[in-house]
PDB file with one MODEL, atoms N, CA, C and O in Angstrom:
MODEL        1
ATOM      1  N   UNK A   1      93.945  94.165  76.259  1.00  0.00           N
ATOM      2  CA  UNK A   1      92.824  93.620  76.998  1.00  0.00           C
ATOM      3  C   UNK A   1      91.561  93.835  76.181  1.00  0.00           C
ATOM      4  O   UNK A   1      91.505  94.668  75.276  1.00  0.00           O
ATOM      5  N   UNK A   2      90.357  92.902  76.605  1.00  0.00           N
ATOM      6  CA  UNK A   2      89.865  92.553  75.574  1.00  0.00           C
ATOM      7  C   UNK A   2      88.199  93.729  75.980  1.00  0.00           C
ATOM      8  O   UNK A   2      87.296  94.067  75.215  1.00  0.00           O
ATOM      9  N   UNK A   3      88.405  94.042  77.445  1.00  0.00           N
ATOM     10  CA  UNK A   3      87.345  94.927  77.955  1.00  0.00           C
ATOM     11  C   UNK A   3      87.753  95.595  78.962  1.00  0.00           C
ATOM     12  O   UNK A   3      88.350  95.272  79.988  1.00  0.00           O
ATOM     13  N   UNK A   4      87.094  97.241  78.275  1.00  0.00           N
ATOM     14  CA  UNK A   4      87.556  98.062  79.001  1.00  0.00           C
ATOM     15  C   UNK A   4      86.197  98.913  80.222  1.00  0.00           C
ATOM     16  O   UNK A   4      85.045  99.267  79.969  1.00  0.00           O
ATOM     17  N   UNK A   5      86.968  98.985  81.476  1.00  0.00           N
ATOM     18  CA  UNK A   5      85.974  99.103  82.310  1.00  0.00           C
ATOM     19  C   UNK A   5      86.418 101.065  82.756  1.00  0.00           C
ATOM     20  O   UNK A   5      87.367 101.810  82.513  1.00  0.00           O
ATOM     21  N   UNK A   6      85.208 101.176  83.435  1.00  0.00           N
ATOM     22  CA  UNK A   6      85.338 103.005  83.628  1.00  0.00           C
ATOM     23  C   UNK A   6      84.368 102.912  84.722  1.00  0.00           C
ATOM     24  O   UNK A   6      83.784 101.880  85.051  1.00  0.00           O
ATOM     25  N   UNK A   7      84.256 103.905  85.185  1.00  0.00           N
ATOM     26  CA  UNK A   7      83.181 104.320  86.411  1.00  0.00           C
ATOM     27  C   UNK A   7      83.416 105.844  85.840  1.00  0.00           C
ATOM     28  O   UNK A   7      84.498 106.386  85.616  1.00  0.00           O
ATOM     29  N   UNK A   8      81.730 106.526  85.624  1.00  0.00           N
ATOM     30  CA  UNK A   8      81.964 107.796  85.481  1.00  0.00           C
ATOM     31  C   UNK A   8      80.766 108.601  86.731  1.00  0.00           C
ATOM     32  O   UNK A   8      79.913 107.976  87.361  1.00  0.00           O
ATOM     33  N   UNK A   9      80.943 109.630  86.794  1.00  0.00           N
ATOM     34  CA  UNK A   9      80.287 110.113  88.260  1.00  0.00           C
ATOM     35  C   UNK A   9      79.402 110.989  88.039  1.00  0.00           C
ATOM     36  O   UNK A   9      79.981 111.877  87.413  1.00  0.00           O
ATOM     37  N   UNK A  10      78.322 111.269  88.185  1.00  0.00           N
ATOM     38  CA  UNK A  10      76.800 111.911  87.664  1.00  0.00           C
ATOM     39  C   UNK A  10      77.035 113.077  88.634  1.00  0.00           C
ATOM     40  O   UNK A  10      77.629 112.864  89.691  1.00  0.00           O
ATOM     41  N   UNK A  11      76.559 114.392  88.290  1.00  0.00           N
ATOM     42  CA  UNK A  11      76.499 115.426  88.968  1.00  0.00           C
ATOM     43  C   UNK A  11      75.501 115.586  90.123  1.00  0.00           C
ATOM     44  O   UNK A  11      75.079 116.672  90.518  1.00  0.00           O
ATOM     45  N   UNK A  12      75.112 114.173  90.708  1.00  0.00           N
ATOM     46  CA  UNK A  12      74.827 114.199  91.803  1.00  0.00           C
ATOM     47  C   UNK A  12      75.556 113.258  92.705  1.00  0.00           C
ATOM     48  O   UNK A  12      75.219 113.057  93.872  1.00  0.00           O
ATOM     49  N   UNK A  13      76.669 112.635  92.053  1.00  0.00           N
ATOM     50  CA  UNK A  13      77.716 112.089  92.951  1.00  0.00           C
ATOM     51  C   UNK A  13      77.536 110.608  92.662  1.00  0.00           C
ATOM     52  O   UNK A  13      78.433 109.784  92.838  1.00  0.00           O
ATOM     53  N   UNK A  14      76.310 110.320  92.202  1.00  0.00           N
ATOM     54  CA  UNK A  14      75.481 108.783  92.070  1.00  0.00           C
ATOM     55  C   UNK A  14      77.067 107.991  90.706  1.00  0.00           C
ATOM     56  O   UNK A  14      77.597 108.626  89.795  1.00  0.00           O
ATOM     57  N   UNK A  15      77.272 106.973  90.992  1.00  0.00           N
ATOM     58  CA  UNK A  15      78.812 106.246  89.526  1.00  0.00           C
ATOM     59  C   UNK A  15      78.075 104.954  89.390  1.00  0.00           C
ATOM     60  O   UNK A  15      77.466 104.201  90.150  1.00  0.00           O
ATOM     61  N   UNK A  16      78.416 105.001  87.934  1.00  0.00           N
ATOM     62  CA  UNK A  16      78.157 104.475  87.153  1.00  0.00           C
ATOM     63  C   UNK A  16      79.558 103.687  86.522  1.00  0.00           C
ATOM     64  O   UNK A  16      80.462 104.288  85.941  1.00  0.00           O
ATOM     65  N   UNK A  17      79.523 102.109  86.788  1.00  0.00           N
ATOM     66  CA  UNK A  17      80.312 101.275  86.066  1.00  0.00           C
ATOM     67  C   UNK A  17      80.230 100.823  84.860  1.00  0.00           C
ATOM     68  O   UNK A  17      79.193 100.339  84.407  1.00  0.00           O
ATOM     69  N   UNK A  18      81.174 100.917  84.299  1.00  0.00           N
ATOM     70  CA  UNK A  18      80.738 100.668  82.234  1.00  0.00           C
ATOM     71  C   UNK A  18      82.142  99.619  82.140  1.00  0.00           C
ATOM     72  O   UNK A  18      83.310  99.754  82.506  1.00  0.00           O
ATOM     73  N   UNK A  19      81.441  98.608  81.508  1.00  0.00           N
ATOM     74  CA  UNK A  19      82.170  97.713  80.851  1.00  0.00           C
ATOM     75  C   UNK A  19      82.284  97.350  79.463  1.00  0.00           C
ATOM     76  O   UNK A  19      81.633  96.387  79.058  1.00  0.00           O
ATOM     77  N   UNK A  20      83.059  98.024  78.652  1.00  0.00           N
ATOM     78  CA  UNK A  20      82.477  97.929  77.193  1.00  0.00           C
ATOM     79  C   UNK A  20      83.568  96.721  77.015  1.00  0.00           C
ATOM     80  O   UNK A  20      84.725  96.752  77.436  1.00  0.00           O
ATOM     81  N   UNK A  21      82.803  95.401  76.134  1.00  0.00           N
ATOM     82  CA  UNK A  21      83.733  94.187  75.245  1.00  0.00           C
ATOM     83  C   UNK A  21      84.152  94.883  73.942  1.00  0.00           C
ATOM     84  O   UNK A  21      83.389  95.378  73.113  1.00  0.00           O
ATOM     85  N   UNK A  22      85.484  94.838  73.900  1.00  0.00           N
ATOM     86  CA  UNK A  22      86.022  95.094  72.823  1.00  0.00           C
ATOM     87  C   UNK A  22      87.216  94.118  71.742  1.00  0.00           C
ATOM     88  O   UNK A  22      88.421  94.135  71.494  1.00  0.00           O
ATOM     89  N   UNK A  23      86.408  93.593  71.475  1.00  0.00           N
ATOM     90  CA  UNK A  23      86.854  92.386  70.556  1.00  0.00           C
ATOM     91  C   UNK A  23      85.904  92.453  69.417  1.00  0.00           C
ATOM     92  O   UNK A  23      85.215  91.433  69.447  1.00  0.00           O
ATOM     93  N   UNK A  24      85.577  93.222  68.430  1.00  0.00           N
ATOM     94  CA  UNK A  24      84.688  93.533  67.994  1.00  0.00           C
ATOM     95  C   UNK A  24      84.752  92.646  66.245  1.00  0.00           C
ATOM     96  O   UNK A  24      83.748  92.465  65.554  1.00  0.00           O
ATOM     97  N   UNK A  25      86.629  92.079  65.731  1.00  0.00           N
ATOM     98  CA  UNK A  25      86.643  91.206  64.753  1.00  0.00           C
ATOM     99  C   UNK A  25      86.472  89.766  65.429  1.00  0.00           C
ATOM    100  O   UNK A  25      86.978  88.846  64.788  1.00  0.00           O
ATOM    101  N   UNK A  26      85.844  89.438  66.610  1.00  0.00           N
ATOM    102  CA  UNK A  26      85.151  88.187  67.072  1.00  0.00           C
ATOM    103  C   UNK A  26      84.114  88.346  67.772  1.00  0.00           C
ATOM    104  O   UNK A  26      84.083  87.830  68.889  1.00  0.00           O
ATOM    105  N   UNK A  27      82.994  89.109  67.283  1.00  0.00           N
ATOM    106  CA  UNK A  27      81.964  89.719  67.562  1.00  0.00           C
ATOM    107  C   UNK A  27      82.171  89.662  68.825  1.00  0.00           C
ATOM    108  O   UNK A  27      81.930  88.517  69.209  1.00  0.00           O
ATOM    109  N   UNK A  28      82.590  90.518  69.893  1.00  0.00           N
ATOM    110  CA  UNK A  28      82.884  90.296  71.067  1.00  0.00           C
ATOM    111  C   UNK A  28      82.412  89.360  72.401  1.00  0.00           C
ATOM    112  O   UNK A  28      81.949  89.538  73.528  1.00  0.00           O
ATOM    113  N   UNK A  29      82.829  88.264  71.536  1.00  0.00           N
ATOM    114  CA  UNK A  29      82.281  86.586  71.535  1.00  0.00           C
ATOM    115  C   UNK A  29      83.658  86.604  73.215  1.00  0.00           C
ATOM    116  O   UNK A  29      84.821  86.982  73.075  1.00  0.00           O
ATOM    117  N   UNK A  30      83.115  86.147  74.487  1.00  0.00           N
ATOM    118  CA  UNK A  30      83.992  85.999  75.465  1.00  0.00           C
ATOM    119  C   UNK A  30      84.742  85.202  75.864  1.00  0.00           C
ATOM    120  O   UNK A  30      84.217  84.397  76.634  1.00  0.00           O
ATOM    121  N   UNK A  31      86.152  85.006  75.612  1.00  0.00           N
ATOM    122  CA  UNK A  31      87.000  83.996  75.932  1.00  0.00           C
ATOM    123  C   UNK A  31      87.607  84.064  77.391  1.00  0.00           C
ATOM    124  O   UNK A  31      87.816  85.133  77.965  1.00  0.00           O
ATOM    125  N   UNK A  32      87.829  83.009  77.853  1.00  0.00           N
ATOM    126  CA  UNK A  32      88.507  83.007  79.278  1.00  0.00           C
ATOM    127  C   UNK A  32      89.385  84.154  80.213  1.00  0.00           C
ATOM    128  O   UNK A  32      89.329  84.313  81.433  1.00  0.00           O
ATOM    129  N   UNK A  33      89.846  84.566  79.652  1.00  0.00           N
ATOM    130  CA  UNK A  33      90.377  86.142  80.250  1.00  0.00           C
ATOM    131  C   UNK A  33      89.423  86.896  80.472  1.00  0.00           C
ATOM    132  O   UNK A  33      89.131  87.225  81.621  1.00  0.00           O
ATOM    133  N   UNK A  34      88.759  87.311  79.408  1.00  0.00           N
ATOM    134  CA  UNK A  34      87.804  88.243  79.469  1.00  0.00           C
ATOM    135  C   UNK A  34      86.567  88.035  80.793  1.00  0.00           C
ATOM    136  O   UNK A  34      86.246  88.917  81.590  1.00  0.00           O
ATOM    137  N   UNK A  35      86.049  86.700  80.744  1.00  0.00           N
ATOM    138  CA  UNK A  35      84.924  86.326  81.827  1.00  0.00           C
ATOM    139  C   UNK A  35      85.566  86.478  83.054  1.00  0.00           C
ATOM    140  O   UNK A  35      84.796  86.623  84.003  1.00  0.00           O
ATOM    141  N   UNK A  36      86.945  86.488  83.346  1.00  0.00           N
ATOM    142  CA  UNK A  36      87.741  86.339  84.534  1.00  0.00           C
ATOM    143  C   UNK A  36      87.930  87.422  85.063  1.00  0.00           C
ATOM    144  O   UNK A  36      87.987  87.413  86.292  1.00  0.00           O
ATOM    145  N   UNK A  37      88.087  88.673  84.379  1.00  0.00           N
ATOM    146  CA  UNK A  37      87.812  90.330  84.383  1.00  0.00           C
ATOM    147  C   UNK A  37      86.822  90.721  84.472  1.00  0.00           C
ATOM    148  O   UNK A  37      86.789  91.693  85.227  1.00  0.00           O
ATOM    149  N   UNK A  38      85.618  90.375  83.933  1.00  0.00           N
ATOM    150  CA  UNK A  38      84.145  90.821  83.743  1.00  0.00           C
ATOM    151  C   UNK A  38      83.697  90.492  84.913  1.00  0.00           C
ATOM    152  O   UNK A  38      82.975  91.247  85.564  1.00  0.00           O
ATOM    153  N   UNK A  39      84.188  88.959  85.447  1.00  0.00           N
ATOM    154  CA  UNK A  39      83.243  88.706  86.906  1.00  0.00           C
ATOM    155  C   UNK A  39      83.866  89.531  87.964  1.00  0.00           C
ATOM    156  O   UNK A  39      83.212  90.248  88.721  1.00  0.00           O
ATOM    157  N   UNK A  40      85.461  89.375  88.000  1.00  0.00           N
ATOM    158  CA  UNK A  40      86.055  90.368  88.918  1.00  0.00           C
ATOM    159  C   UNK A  40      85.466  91.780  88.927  1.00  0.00           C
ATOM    160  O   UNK A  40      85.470  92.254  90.063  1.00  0.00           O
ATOM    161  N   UNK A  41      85.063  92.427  88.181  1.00  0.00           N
ATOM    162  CA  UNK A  41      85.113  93.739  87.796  1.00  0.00           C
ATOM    163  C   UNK A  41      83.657  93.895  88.140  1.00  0.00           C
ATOM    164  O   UNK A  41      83.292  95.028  88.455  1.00  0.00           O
ATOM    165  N   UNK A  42      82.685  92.828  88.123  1.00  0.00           N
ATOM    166  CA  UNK A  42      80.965  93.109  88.394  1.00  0.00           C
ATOM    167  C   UNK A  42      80.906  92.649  90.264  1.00  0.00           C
ATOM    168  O   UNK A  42      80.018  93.035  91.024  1.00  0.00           O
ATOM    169  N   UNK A  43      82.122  91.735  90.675  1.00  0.00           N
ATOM    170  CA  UNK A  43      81.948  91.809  92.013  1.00  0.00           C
ATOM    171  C   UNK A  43      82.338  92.832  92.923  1.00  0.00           C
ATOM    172  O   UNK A  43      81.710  93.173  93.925  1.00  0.00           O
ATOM    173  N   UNK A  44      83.410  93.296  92.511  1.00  0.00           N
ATOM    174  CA  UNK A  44      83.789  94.634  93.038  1.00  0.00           C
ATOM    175  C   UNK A  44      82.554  95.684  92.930  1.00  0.00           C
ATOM    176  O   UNK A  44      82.058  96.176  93.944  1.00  0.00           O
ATOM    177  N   UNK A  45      82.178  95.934  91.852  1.00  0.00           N
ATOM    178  CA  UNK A  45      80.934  96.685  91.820  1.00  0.00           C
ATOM    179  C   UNK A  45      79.951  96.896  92.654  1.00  0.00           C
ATOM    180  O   UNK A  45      79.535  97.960  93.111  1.00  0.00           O
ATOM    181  N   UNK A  46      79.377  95.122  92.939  1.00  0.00           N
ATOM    182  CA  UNK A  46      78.444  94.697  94.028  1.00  0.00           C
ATOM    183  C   UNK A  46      78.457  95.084  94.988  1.00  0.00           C
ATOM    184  O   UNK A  46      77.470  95.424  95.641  1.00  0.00           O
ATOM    185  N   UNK A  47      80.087  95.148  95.461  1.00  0.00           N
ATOM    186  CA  UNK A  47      80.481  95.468  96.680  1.00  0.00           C
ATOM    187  C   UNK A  47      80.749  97.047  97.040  1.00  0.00           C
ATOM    188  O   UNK A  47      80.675  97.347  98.232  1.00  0.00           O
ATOM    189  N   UNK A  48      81.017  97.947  96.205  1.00  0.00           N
ATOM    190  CA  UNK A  48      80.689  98.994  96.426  1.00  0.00           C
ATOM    191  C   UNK A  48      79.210  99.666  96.043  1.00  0.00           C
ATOM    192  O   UNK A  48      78.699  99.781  94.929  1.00  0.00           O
ATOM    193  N   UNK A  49      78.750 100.031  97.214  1.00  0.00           N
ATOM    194  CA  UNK A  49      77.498 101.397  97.524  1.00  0.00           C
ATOM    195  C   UNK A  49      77.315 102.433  96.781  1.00  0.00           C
ATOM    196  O   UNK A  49      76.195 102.764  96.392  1.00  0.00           O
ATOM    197  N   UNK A  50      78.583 103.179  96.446  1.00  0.00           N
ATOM    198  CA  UNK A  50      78.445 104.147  95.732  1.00  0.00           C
ATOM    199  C   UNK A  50      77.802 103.745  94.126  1.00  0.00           C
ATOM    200  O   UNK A  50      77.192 104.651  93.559  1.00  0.00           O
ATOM    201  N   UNK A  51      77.951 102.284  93.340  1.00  0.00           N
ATOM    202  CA  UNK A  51      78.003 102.518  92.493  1.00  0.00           C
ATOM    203  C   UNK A  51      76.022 101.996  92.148  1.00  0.00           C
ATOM    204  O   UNK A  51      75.332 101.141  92.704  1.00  0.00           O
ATOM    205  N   UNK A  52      75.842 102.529  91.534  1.00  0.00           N
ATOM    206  CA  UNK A  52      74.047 102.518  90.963  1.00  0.00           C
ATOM    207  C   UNK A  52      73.876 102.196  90.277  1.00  0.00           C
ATOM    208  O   UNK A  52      72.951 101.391  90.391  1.00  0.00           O
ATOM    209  N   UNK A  53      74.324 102.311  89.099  1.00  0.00           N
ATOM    210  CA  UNK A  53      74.122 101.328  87.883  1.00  0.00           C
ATOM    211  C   UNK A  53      75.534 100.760  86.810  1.00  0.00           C
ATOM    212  O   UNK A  53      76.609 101.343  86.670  1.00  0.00           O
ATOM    213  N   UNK A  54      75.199  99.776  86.319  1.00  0.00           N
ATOM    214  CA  UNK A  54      75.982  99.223  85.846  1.00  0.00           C
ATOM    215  C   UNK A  54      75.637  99.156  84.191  1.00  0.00           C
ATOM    216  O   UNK A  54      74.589  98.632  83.812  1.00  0.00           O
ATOM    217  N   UNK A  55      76.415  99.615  83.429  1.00  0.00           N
ATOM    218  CA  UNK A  55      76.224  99.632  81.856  1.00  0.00           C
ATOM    219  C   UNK A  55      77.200  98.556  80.737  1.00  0.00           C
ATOM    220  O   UNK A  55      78.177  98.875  80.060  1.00  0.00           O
ATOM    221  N   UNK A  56      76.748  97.669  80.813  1.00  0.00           N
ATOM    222  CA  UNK A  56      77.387  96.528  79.731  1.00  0.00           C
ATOM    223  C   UNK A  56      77.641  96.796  78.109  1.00  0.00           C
ATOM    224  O   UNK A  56      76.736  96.619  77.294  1.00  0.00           O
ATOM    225  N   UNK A  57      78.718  97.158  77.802  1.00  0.00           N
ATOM    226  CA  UNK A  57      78.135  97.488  76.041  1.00  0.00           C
ATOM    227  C   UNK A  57      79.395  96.564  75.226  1.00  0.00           C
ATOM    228  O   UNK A  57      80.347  96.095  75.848  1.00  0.00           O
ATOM    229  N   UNK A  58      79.244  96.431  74.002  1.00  0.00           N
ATOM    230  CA  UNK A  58      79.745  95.789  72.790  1.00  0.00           C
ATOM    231  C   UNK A  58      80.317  96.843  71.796  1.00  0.00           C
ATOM    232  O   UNK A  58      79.626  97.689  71.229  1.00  0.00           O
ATOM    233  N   UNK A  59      81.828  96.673  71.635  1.00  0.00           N
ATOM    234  CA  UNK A  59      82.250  97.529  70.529  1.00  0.00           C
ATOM    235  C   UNK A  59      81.891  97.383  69.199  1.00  0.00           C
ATOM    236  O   UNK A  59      81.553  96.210  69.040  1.00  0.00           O
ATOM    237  N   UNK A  60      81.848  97.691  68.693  1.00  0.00           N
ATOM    238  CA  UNK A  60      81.459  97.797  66.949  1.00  0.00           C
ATOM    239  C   UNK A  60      79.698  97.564  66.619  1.00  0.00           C
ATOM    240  O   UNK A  60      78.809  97.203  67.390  1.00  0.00           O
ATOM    241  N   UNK A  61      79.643  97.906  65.264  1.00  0.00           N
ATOM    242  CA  UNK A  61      78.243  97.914  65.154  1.00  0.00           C
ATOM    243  C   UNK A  61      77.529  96.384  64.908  1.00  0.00           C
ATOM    244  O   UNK A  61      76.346  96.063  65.018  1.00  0.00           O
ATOM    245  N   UNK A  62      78.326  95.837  64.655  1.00  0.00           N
ATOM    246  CA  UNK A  62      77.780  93.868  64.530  1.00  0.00           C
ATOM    247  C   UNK A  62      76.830  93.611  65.737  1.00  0.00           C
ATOM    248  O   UNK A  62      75.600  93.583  65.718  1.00  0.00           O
ATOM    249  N   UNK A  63      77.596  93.447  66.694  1.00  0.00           N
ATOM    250  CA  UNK A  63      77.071  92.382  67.964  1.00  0.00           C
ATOM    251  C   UNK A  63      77.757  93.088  68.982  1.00  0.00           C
ATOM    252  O   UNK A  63      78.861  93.625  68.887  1.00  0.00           O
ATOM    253  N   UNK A  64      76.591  93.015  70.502  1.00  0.00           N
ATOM    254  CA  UNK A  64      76.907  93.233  71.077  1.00  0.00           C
ATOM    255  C   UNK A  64      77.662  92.000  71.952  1.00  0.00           C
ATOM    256  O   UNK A  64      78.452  92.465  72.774  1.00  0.00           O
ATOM    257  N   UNK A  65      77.598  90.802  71.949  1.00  0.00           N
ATOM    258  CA  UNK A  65      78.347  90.331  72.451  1.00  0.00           C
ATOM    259  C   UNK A  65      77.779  88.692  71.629  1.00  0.00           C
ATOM    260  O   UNK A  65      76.577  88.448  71.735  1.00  0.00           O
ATOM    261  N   UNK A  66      78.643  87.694  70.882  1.00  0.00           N
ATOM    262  CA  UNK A  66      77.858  86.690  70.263  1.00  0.00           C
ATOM    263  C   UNK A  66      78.414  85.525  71.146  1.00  0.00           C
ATOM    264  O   UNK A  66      78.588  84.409  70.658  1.00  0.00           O
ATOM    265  N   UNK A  67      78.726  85.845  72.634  1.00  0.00           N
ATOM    266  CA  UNK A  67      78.132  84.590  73.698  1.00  0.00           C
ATOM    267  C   UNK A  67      79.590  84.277  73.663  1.00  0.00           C
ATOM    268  O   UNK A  67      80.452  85.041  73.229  1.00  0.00           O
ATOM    269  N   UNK A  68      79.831  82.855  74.252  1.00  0.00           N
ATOM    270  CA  UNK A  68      81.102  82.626  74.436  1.00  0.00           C
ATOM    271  C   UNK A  68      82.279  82.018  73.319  1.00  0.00           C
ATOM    272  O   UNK A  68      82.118  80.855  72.947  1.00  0.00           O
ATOM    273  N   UNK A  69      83.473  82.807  72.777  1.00  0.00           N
ATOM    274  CA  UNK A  69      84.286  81.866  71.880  1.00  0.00           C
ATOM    275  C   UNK A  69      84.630  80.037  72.453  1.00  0.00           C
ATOM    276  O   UNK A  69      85.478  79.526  73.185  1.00  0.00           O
ATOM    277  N   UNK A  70      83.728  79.633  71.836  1.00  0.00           N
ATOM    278  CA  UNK A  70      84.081  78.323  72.277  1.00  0.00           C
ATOM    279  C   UNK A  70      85.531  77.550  72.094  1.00  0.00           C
ATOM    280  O   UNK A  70      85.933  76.686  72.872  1.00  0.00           O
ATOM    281  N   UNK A  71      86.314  78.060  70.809  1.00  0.00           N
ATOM    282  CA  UNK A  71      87.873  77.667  70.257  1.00  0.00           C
ATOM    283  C   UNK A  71      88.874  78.152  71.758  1.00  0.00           C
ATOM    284  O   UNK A  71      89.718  77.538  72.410  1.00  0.00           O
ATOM    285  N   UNK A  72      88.357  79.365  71.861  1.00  0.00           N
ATOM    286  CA  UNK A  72      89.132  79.745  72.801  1.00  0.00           C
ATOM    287  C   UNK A  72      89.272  78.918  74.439  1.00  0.00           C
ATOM    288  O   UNK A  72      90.251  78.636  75.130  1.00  0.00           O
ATOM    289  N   UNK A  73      87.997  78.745  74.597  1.00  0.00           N
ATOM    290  CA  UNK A  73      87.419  78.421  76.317  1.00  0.00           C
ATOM    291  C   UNK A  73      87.830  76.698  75.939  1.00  0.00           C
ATOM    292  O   UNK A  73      87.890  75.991  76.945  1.00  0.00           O
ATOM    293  N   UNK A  74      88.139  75.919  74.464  1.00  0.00           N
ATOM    294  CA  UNK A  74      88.450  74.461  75.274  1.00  0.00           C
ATOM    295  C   UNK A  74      89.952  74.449  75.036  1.00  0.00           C
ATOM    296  O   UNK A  74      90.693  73.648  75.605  1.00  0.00           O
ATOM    297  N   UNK A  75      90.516  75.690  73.872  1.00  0.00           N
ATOM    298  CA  UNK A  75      91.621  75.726  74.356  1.00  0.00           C
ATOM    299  C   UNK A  75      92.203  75.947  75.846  1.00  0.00           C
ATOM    300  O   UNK A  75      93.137  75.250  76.242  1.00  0.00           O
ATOM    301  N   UNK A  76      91.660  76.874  76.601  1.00  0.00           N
ATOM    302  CA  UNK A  76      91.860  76.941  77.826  1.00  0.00           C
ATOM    303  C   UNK A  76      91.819  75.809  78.842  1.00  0.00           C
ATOM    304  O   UNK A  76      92.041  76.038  80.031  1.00  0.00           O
TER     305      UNK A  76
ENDMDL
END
């Protein structure tokens, strides 16, 4: 999988959702799976109270994310 998600929990109980893209030899450019996980994974979020902030990050040192693989999304 192409992003990996976590919730970690602050010593005042307050969680924090992290979604790091990790596709980092296609500058973690988002193909159809990935947006299909990312939205699932940010609505659930929404929907839980507990969680306060949300942290988006990009693996490798290039790019944090260079927008959508287009090869991929008309293959789809």
């Amino acid at each position: 999988m192409a992003i990996h998600c976590e919730v970690l929990t602050g010593a005042d109980g307050a969680r924090i959702g992290i979604a790091t893209l990790n596709a980092p030899m296609a500058l973690n450019a988002l193909n159809l799976p990935m947006i299909e996980v990312l939205g699932e994974q940010l609505h659930a979020w929404a929907r839980d109270p507990g969680i306060v902030c949300v942290l988006l990050r990009g693996q490798g040192a290039k790019a944090f994310c260079a927008g959508g693989d287009v090869r991929a999304l008309v293959q789809a």
